[in-house]
N, C-alpha and C positions, 0 to 999 in steps of 0.2 A: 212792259208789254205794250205792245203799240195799239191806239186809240180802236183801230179798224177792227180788231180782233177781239175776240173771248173765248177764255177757255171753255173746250168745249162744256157741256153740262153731265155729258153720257156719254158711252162710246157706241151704242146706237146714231145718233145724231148724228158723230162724228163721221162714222162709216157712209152714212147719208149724204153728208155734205162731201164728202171724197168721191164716191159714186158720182152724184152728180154733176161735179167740177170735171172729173174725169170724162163723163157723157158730154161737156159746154167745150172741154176740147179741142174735138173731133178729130183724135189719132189711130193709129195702126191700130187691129186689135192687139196684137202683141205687148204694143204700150201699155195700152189699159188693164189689160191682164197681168202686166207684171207690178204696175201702178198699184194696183188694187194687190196684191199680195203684196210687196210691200206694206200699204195701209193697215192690211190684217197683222200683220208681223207687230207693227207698232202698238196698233189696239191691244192687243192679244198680252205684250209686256208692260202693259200700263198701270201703274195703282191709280186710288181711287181719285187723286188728285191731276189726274190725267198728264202724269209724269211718267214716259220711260223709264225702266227702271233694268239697269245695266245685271244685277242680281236674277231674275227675271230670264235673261239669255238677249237684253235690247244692246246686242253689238253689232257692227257691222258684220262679221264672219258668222253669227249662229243666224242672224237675219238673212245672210244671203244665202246662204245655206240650204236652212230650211223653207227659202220662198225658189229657191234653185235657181236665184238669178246668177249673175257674176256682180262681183265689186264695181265695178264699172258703171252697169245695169240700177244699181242700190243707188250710187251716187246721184247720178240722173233722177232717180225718182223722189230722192228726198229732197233737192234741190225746186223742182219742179213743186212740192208738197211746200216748202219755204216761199216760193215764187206767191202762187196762189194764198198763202195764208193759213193753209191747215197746221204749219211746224213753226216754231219759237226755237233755236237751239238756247238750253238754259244753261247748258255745260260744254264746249266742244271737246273730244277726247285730245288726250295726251299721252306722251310716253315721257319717262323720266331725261332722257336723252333731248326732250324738245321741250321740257318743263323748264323753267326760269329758276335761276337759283340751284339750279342742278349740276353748273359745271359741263354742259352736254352728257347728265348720264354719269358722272364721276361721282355724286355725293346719290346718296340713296334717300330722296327723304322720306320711303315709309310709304310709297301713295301706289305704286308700280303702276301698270296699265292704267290710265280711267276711259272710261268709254263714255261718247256722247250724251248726251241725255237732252232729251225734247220735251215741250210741251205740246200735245195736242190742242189746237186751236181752230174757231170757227171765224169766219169773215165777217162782219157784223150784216151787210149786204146781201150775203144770203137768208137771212133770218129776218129779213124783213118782210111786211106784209104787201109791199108797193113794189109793185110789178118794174119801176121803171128804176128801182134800186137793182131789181135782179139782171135786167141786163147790163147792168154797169159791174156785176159781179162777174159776168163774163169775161174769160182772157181775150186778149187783144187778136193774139191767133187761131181765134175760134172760127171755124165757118161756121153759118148759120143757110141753113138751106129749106127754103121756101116749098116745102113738099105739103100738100095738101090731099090728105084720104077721103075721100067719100064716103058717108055711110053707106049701109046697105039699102037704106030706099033709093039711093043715085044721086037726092036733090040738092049734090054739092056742099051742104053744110059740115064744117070740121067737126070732126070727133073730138069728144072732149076728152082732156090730159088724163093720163092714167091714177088714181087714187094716191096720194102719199107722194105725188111728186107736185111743186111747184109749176103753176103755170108761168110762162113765160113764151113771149110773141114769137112765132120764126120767122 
């Protein structure tokens, strides 16, 4: 497990810190909306150990399926969830055919399909309490756009961040 990362603790958090990452961004809504289905798909197959669990239905085809992306779509997202820090692959899948010691598929050893298997994981950087670690949790291709709301007295001062979300400067 690499230093930067922990598993997540809960998969509340986890969906949290996906949400968020997802909002730090700033892609299509389309993106994020399949982003985030995916992430549910993962959460959703996970034991308690915040392990995918291919038992479960955590394959690529019942995942893309049931989030109605295409394969393609799935790749992208989970790549991008690797990118950021939310995924660990603990297992990559295989077929007997591309397994080692297989022959290509000629000898049978007993294993058939295995599918992926991840670990849910948080950035350590987002779970800090120091504002100036959170923007360094930000991706690199994020815009950050300087929009300032006014209250409703007018007298220019920001409103402050919505409850349950991290502040961080824009």
């Amino acid at each position: 497990m690499p230093e930067h990362l922990i598993v997540a603790p809960s998969l509340s958090l986890w969906l949290d810190a996906l949400a968020y990452l997802i909002d730090a961004a700033d892609r299509r809504a389309d993106w994020r909306r399949n982003t985030g289905r995916v992430g549910w798909q993962l959460a959703s197959r996970s034991n308690r150990d915040m392990v995918t669990m291919p038992k479960k239905g955590a394959t690529w085809a019942v995942m893309g399926t049931e989030a109605g992306i295409a394969r393609r779509t799935l790749a992208y997202a989970l790549e991008w969830m690797h990118d950021v820090g939310l995924l660990v692959t603990l297992e990559s899948g295989s077929t007997p055919r591309h397994r080692t010691g297989t022959l290509y598929g000629r000898i049978d050893d007993g294993l058939g399909n295995r599918a992926a298997e991840y670990i849910l994981t948080i950035p350590r950087e987002i779970l800090s309490e120091d504002p100036e670690a959170l923007d360094d949790a930000i991706p690199a291709d994020a815009v950050v756009v300087d929009d300032e709301l006014p209250l409703a007295g007018g007298d220019g001062a920001r409103a402050p961040p919505p409850a349950g979300r991290p502040s961080r400067p824009r």
